[in-house]
C-alpha positions as CSV (number, residue, x, y, z in Angstrom):
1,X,181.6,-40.6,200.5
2,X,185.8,-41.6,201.3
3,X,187.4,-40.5,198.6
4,X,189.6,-43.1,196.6
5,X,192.7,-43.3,197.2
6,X,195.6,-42.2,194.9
7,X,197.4,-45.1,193.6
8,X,200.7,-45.6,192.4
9,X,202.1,-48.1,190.7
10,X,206.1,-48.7,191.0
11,X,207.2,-50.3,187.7
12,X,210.2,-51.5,185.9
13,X,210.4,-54.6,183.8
14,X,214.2,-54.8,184.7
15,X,215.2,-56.1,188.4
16,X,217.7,-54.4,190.1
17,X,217.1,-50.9,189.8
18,X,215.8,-49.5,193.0
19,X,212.2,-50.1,192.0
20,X,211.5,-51.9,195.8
21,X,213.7,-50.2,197.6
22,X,212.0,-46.7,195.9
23,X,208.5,-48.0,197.1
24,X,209.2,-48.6,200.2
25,X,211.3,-45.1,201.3
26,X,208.4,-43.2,199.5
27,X,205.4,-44.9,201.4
28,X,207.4,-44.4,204.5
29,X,208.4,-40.8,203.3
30,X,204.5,-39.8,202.1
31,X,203.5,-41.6,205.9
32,X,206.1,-39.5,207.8
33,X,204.0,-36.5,206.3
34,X,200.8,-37.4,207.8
35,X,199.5,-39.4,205.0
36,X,197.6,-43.1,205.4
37,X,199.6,-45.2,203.0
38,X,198.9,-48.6,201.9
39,X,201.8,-51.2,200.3
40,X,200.3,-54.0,197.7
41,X,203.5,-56.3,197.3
42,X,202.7,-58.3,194.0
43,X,206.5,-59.4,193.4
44,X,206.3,-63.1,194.5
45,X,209.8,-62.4,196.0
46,X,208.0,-60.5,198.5
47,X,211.0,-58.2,198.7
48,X,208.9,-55.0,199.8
49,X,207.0,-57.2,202.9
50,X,210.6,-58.3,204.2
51,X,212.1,-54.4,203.5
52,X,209.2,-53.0,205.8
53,X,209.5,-55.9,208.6
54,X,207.2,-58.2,207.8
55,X,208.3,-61.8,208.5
56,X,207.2,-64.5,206.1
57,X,205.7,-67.0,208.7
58,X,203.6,-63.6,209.7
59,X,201.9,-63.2,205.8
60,X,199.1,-65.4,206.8
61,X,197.1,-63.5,204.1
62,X,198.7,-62.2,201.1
63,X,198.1,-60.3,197.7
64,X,197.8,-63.8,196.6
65,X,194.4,-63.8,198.8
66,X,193.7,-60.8,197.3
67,X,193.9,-61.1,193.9
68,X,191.8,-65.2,194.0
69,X,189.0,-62.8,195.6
70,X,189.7,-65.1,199.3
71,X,190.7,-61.9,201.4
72,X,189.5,-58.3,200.6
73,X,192.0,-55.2,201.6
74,X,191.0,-55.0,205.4
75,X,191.7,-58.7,206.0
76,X,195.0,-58.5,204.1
77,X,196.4,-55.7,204.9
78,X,198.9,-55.6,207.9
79,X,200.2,-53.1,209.9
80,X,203.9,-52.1,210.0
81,X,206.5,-50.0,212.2
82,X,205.9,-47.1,210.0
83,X,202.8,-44.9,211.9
84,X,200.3,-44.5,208.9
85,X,201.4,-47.3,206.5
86,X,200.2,-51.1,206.1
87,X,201.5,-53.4,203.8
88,X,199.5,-56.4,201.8
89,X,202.3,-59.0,202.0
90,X,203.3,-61.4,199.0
91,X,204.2,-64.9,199.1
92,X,205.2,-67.3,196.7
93,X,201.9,-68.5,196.0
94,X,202.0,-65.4,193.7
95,X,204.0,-67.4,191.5
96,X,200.7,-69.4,190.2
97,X,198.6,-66.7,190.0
98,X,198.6,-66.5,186.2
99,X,197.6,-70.1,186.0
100,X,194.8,-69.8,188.6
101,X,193.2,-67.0,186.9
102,X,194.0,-66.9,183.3
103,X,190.3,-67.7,182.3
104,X,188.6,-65.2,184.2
105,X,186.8,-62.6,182.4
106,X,188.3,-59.8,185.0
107,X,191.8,-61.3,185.3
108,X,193.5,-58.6,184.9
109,X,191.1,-56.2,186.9
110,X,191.2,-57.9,190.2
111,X,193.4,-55.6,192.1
112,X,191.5,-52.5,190.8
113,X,188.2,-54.3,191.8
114,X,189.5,-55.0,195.4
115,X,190.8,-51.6,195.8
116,X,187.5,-50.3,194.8
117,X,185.2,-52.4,196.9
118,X,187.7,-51.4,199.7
119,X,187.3,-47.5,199.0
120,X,183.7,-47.9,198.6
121,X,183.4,-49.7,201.8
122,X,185.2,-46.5,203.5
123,X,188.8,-47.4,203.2
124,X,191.0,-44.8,205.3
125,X,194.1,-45.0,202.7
126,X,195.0,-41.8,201.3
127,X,197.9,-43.1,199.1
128,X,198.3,-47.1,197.5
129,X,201.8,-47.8,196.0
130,X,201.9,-50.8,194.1
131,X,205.2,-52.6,193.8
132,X,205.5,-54.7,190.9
133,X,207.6,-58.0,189.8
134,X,210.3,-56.8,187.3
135,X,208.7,-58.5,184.5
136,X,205.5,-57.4,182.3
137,X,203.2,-60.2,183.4
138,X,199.8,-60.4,184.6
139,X,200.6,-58.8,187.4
140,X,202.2,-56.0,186.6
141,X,198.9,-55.9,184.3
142,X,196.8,-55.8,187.7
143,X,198.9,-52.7,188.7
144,X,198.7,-50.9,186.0
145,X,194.4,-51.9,185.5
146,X,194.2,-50.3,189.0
147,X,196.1,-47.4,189.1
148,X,195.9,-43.8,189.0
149,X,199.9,-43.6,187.4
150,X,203.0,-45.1,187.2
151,X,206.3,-44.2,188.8
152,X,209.0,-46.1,187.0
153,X,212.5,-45.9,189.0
154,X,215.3,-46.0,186.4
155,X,219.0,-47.4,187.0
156,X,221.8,-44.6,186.0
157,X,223.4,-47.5,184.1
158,X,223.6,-47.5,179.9
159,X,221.2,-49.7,178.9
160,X,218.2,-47.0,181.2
161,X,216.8,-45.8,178.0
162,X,216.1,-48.8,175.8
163,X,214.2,-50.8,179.2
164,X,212.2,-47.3,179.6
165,X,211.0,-47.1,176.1
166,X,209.4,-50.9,176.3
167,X,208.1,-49.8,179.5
168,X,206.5,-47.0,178.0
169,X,204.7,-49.3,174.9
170,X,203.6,-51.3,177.7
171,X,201.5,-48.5,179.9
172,X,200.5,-46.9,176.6
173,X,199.1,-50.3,175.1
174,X,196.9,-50.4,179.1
175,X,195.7,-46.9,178.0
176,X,194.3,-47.7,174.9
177,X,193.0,-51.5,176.3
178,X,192.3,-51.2,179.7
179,X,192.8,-47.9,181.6
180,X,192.2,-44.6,179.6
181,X,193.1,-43.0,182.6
182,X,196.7,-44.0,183.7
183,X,199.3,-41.5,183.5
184,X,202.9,-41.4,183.7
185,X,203.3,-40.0,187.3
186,X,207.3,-39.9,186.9
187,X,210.5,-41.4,186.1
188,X,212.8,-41.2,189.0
189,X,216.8,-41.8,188.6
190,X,218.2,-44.2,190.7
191,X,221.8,-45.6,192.0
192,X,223.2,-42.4,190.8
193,X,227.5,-42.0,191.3
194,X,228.6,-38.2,190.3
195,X,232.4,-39.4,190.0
196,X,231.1,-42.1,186.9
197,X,230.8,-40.2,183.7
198,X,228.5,-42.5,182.4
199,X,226.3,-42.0,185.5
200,X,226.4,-38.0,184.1
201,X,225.4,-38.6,180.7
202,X,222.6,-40.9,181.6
203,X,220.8,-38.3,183.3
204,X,221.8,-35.7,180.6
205,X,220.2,-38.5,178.1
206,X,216.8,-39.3,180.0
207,X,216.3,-35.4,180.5
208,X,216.9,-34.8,177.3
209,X,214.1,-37.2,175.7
210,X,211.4,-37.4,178.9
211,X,211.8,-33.4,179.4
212,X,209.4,-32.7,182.6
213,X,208.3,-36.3,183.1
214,X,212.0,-36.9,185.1
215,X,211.9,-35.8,189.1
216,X,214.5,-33.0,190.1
217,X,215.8,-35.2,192.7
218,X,218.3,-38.1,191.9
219,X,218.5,-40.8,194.3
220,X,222.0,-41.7,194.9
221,X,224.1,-45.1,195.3
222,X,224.3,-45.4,199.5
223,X,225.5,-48.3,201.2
224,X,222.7,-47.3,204.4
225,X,219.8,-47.5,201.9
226,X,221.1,-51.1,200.2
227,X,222.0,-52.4,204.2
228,X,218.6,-51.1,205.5
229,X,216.4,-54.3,204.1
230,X,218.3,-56.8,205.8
231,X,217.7,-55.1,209.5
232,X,213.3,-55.1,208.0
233,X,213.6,-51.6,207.8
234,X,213.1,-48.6,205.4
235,X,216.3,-46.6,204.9
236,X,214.3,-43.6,206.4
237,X,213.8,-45.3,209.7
238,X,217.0,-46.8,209.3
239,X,219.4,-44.0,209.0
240,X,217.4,-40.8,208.2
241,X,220.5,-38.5,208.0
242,X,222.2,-40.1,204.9
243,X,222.2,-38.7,201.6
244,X,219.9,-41.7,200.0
245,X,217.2,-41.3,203.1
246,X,217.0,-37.8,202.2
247,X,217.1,-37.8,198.8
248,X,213.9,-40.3,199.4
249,X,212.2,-37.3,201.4
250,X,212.7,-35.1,198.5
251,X,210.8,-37.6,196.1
252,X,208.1,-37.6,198.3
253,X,207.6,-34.1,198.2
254,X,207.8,-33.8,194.4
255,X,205.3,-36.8,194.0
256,X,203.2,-34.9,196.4
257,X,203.8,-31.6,194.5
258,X,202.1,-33.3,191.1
259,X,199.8,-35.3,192.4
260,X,198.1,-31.5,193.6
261,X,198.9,-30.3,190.5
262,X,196.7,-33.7,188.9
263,X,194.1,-32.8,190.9
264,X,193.8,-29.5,190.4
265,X,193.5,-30.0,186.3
């Protein structure tokens, strides 16, 4: 029997702190390793299809598919640049989802089930990352239902620690309810300026109250990672040498790191 895949869900109910651009540079990262990675994009900005190259009049079928039960994962699913990673697009139809299925029983299980029927079925995806609207809706409720953990990318800005802690109620309220299972895989630190003092004492802060659950590596503020989107590319295939394309290599070897040491326990 395929094993299941390992999947990740990318969360952050605020916008703008990395969490798309983190998804993307770490499937491309945990690809460039040798691993089969698939991308769900369930932000109905679709900001993750267009960062990995995927033009919107190419998203024929879309997460949207996915999650009404039209399309399973091997119709959805697309290939990109990347050698070893696909992408399930979004589109805006995403933005009706929560009407469209609000009275179904397994609303808020529909990703796990198509994941599952897809591993079942012998899907050849070693990792899934999940990257999710920067809201706590129903579908950010579908990531967390299907995933193994959650990796929750936090801006270096003042204001990290009080978005983290209703970030954390959320996943812990899906353990209790929904998935006993889901874990906190990490907290990674984004945008991160040495010259800012602020920067400085965020990180000291976070540490200081999430201990082990915070990655070594820092990703730092780089204007090659922000430019990288617009050209449809990850900032690892963009410009691997700078410091944030690096820094993105690094995660992906600490995320590799525990997810060995999950197993293992």
């Amino acid at each position: 029997m395929t094993p299941y895949p390992r999947i990740i869900t990318v969360a952050n109910q605020k916008g703008g702190v990395g969490k798309t651009t983190t998804a993307i540079n770490l499937a491309t990262a945990l690809a460039a390793i040798g691993e089969r990675v698939l991308v769900v994009d369930l932000d109905p900005q679709g900001n993750a299809s267009t960062g990995l190259g995927i033009d919107r009049h190419d998203r024929e079928v879309s997460s949207y598919d996915l999650l009404t039960g039209d399309a399973g994962v091997a119709e959805a699913a697309m290939p990109t640049a990347v050698p070893g990673l696909s992408i399930i697009p979004s589109t805006l139809d995403l933005l009706g989802i929560e009407m469209e299925i609000a009275s179904a029983p397994d609303r808020v299980l529909r990703l796990r089930n198509a994941l599952r029927r897809s591993a079942d079925s012998g899907s050849a995806f070693s990792y899934v990352l999940i990257d999710c609207p920067p809201s706590l809706n129903l579908l950010t409720l579908n990531s967390m239902a299907a995933a193994d953990s959650v990796l929750v990318p936090l801006q270096c800005e003042f204001f990290a620690l009080e978005g983290l802690s209703q970030l954390l109620q959320t996943v812990e309220q899906v353990r209790n309810s929904i998935n006993p299972n889901l874990t906190i895989q990490g907290i990674v630190l984004t945008m991160f300026d040495g010259r800012n003092n602020l920067a400085n004492q965020v990180v000291e802060d976070v540490r200081a109250h999430m201990g082990d659950k915070v990655y070594e590596t820092v990703i730092p503020r780089n204007v090659r990672v922000s430019e990288a989107p617009s050209y449809g590319k990850p900032a690892i295939l963009y410009d691997l040498k700078c410091t944030g394309s690096q820094a993105y290599l690094q995660l992906a070897s600490e995320v590799i790191r525990r997810e060995r040491r999950l197993r293992a326990a």
